[in-house]
PALUM-154670 format. One record per residue (C-alpha): residue number from 1; residue in one letter; x, y, z. Coordinates in Angstrom, 1 decimal, padded with zeros to 4 digits, always signed. Layout:
! PALUM-154670
pagu=NUM | loti=A | c1=X | c2=Y | c3=Z
...
END
This chain:
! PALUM-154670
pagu=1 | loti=X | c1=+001.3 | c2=+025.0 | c3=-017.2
pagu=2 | loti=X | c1=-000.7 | c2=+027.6 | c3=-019.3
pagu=3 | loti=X | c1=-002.2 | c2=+029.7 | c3=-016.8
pagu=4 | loti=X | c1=+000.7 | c2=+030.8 | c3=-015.4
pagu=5 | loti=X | c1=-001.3 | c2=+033.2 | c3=-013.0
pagu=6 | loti=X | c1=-002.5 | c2=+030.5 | c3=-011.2
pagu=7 | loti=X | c1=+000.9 | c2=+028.8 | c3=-010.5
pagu=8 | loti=X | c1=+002.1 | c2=+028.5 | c3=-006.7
pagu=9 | loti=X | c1=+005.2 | c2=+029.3 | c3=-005.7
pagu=10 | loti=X | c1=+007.8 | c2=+026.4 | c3=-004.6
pagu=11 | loti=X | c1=+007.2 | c2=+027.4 | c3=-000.7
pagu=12 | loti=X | c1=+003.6 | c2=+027.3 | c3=-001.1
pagu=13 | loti=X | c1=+003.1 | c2=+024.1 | c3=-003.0
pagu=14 | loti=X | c1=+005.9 | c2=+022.5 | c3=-000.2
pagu=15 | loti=X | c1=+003.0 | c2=+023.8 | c3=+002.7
pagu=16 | loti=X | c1=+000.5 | c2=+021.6 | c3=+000.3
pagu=17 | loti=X | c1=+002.8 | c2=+018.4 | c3=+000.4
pagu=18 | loti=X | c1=+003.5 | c2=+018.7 | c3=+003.9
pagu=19 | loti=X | c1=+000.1 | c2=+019.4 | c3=+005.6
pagu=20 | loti=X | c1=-002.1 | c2=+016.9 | c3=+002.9
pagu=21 | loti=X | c1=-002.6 | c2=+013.4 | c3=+004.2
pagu=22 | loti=X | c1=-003.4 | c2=+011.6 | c3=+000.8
pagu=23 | loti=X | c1=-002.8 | c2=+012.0 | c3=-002.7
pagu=24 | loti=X | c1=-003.4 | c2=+009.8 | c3=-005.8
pagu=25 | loti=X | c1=+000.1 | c2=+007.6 | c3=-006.7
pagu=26 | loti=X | c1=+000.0 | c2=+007.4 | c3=-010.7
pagu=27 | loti=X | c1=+002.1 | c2=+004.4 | c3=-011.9
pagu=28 | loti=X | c1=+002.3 | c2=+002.3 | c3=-015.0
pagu=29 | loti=X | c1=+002.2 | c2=-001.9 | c3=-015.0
pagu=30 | loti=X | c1=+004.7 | c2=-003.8 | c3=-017.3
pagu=31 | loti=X | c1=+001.9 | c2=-004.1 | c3=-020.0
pagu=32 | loti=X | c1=+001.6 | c2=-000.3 | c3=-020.3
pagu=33 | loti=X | c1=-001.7 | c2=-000.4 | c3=-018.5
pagu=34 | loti=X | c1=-002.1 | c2=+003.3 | c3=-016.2
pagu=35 | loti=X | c1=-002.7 | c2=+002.5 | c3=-012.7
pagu=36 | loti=X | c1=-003.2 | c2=+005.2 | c3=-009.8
pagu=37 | loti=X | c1=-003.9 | c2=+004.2 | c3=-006.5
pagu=38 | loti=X | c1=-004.8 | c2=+006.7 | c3=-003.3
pagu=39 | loti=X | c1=-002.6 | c2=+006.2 | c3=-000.6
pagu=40 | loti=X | c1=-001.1 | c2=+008.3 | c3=+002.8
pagu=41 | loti=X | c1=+002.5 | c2=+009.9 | c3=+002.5
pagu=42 | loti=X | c1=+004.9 | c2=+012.4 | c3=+003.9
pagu=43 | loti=X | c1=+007.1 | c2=+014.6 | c3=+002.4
pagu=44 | loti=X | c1=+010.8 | c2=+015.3 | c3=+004.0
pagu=45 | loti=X | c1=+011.3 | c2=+018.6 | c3=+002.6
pagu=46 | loti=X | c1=+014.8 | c2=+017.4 | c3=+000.9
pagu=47 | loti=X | c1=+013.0 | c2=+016.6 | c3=-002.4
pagu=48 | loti=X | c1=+011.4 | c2=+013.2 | c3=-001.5
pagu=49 | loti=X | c1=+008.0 | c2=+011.6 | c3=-000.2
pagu=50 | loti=X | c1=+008.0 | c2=+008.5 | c3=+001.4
pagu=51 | loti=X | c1=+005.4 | c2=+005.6 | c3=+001.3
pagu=52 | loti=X | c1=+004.7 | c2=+002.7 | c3=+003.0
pagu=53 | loti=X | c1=+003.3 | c2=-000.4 | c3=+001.1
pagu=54 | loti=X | c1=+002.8 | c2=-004.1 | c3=+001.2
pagu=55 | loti=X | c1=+005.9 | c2=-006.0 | c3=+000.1
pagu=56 | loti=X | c1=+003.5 | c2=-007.8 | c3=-002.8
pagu=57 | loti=X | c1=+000.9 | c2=-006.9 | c3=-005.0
pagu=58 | loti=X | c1=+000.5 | c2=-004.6 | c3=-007.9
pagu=59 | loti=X | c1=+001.7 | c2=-001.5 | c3=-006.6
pagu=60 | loti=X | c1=+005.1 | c2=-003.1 | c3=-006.2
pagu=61 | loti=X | c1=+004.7 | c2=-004.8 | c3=-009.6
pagu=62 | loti=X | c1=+004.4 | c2=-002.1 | c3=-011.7
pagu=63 | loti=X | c1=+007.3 | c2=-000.2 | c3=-009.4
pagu=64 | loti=X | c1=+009.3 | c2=-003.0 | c3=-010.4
pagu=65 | loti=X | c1=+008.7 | c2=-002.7 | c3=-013.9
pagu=66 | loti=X | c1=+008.8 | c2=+001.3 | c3=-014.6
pagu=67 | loti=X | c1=+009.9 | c2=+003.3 | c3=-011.6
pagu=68 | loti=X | c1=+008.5 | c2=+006.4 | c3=-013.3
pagu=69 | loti=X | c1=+005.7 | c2=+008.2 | c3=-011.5
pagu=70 | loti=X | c1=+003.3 | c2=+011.1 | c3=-010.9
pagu=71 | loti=X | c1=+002.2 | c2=+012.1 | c3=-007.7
pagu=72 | loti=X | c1=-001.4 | c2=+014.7 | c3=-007.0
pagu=73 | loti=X | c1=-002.2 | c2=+015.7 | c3=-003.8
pagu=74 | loti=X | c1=-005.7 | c2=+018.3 | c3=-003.5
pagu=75 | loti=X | c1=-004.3 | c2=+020.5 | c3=-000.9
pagu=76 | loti=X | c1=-008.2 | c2=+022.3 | c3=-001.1
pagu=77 | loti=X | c1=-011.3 | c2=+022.1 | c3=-002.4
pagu=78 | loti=X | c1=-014.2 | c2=+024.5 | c3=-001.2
pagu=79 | loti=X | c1=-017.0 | c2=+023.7 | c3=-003.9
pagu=80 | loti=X | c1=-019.0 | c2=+026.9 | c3=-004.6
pagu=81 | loti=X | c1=-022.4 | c2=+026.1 | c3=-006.3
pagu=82 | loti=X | c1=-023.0 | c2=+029.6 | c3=-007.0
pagu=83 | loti=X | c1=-020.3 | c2=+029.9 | c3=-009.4
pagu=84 | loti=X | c1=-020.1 | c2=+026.5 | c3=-011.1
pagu=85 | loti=X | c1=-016.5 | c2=+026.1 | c3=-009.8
pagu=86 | loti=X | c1=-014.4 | c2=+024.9 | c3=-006.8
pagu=87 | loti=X | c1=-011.8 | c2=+027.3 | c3=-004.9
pagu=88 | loti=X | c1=-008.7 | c2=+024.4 | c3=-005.0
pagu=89 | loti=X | c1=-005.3 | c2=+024.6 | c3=-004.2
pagu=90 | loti=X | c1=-003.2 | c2=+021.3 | c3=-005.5
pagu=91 | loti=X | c1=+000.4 | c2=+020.0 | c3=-006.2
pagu=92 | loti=X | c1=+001.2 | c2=+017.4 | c3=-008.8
pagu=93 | loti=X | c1=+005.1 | c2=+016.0 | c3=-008.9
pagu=94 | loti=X | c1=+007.1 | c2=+013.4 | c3=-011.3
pagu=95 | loti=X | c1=+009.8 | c2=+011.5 | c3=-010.6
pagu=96 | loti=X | c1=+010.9 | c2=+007.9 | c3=-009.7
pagu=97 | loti=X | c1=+009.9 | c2=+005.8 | c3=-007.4
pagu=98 | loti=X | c1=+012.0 | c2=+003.0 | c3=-005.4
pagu=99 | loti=X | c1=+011.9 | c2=+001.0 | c3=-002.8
pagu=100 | loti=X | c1=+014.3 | c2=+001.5 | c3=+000.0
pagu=101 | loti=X | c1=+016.7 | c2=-001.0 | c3=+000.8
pagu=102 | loti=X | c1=+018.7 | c2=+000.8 | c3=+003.7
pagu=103 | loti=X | c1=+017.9 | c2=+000.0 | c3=+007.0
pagu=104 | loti=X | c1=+018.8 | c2=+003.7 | c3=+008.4
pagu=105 | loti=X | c1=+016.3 | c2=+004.9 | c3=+005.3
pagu=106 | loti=X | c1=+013.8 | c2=+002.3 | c3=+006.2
pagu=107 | loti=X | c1=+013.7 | c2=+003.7 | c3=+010.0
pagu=108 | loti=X | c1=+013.7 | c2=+007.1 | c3=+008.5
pagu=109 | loti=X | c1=+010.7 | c2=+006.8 | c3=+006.1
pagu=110 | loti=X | c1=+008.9 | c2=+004.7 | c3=+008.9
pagu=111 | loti=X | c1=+009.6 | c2=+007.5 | c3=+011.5
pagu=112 | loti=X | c1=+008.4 | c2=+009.9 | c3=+009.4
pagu=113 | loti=X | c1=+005.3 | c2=+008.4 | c3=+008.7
pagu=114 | loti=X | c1=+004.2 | c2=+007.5 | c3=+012.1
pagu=115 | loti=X | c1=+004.9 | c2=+011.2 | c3=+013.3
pagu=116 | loti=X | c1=+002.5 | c2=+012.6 | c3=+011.0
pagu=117 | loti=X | c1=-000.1 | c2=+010.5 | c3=+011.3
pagu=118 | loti=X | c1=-000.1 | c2=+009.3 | c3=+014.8
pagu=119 | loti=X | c1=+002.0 | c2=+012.6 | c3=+016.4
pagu=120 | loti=X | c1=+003.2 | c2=+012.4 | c3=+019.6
pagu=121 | loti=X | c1=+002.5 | c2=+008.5 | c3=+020.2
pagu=122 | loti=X | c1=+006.2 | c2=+006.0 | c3=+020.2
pagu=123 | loti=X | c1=+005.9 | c2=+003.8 | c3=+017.0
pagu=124 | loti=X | c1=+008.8 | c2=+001.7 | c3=+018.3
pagu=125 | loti=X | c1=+006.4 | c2=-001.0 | c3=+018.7
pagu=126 | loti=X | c1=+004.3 | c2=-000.8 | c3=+015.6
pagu=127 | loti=X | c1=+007.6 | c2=-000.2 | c3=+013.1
pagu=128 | loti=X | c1=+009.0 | c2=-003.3 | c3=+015.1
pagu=129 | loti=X | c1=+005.8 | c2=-005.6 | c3=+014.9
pagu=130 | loti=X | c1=+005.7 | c2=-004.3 | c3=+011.0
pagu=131 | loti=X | c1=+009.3 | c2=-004.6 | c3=+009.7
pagu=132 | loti=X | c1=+009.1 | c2=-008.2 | c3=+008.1
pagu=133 | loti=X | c1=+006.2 | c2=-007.3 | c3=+005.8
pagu=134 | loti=X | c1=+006.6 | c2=-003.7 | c3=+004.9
pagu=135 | loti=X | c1=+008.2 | c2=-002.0 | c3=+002.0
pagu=136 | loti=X | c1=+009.3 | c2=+001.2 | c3=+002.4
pagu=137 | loti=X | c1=+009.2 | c2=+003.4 | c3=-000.5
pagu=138 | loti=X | c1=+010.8 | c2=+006.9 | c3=-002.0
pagu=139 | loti=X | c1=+009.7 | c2=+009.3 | c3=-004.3
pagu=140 | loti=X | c1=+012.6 | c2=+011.2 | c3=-006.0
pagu=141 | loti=X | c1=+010.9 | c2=+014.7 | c3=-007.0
pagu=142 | loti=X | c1=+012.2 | c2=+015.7 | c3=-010.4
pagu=143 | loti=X | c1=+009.4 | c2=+018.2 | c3=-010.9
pagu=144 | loti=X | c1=+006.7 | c2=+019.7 | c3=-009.0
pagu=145 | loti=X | c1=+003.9 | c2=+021.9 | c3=-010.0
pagu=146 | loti=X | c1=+001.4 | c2=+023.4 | c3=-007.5
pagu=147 | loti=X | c1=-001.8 | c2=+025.6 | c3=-008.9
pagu=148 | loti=X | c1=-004.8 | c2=+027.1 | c3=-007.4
pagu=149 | loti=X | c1=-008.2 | c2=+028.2 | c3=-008.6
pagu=150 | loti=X | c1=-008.1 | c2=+031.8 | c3=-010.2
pagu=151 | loti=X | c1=-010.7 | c2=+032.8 | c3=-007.5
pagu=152 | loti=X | c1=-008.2 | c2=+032.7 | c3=-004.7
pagu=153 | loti=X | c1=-005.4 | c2=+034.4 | c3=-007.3
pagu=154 | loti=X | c1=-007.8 | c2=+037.1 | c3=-007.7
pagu=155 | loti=X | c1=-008.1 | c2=+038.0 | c3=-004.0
END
């Protein structure tokens, strides 16, 4: 990163991953071609997101064929006209992608999701109704890098 004033620490850019409810999933197809695509996560805390996706399409194509990735979630972004800026706070991460074969993992990643966007409701029913056509996927984190705007360093 080259303004290294306006890096966040680890701690910081964890709070960003954990609280954020969508982020942009970069991935590349067999042919080479870039493809991101925006889509809801959670992050365990133990160095991995998890995803849920359909079991087809071209999201699990291009997973398939390069399990490298990139991950950006905007943690904030207060535009301010008057200064021909925005105050943000974001995260990017690398890493590889997978999708999860084990059934304790599956449950795991399932769990996780449904507590953080539908807290305090039992998703026994939905994860049950969903199993057959669901993939479940991981992000290992190899490297993450959270910045902010130099507004917000600077006060």
């Amino acid at each position: 990163m080259r303004r290294l004033r306006q890096l966040l620490n680890e701690a910081d850019a964890k709070e960003i991953l954990t609280n954020s409810t969508n982020g942009v999933l970069s991935l590349v197809s067999s042919d080479g071609e870039p493809y991101g695509v925006p889509i809801s996560f959670v992050y365990d805390r133990d160095g991995h997101i998890y995803f849920h996706s359909a079991v087809k399409g071209h999201k699990m194509e291009c997973i398939a064929a390069d399990s490298r990735c990139s991950f950006c979630v905007i943690g904030q972004d207060m535009i301010v006209p008057e200064e021909f800026t925005s105050y943000f706070r974001s995260v990017i991460v690398s890493g590889t992608i997978h999708t999860v074969s084990d059934t304790d993992e599956i449950m795991k990643g399932l769990s996780l999701l449904c507590a953080k966007y539908s807290p305090g409701i039992d998703p026994s029913a939905e994860i049950s109704k969903c199993l057959s056509h669901v993939s479940v996927l991981r992000l290992n984190i190899d490297s993450m890098t959270g910045k902010e705007a130099i507004e917000l360093v600077n006060r």
